[in-house]
C-alpha positions in Angstrom: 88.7 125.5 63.1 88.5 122.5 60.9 90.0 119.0 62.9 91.3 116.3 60.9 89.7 113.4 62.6 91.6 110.9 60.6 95.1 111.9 62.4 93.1 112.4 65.9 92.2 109.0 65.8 95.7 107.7 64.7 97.2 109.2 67.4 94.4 107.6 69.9 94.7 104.0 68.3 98.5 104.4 68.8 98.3 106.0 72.1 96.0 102.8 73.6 98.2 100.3 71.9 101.4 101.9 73.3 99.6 102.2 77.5 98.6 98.5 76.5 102.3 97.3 75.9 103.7 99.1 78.5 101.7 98.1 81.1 101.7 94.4 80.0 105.4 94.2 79.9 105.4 95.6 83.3 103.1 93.1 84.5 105.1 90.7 83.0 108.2 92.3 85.1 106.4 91.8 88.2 105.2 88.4 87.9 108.8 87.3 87.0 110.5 89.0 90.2 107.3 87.3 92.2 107.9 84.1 90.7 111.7 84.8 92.1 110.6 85.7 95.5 108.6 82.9 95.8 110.9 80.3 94.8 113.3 82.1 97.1 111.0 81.3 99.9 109.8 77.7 99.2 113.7 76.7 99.4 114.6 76.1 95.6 118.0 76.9 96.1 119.0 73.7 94.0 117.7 74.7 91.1 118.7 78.7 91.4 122.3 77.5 91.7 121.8 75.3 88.6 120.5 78.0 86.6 116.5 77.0 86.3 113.3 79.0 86.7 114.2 81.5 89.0 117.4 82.9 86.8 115.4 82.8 83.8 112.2 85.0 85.8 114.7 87.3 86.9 116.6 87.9 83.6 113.0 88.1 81.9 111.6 91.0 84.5 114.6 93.0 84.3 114.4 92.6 80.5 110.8 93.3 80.6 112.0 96.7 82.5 114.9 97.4 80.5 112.1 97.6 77.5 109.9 99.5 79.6 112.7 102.2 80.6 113.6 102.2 76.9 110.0 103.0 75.5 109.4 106.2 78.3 113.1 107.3 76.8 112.0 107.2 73.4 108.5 108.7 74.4 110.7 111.5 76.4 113.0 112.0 73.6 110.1 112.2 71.2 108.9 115.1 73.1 112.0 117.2 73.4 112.8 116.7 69.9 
């Protein structure tokens, strides 16, 4: 049984990199919907109706999720295929 080492560590170096990604851009998902909440709750309605932080921390976690949910499809799809 020979193992190509080579390929074995491509696939870990790959493997690491791609947990690493995924779990930062879900970080980065949560943060933004806390940083949402928590202007919700100090009273910033001014600047929610005007468009400020909080709009741009909620359109930057679901983006962060939408890139999540799209790399576990891709993962899922490499599988099956």
């Amino acid at each position: 049984m020979n193992i190509d080492w080579a390929a074995l560590g491509s696939v870990f170096g790959v493997s690491l990199g791609v947990t690493v990604a995924l779990v930062g851009l879900f970080t980065l998902g949560i943060v933004g919907l806390s940083k949402r909440e928590a202007a919700a709750t100090s009273g910033a309605t001014s600047s929610a109706s005007a468009g400020g932080p909080p709009v741009a921390a909620r359109t930057g976690a679901y983006v962060c999720f939408a890139l999540c949910a799209a790399a576990v499809a891709y993962g899922i799809y490499l599988i099956v295929a």
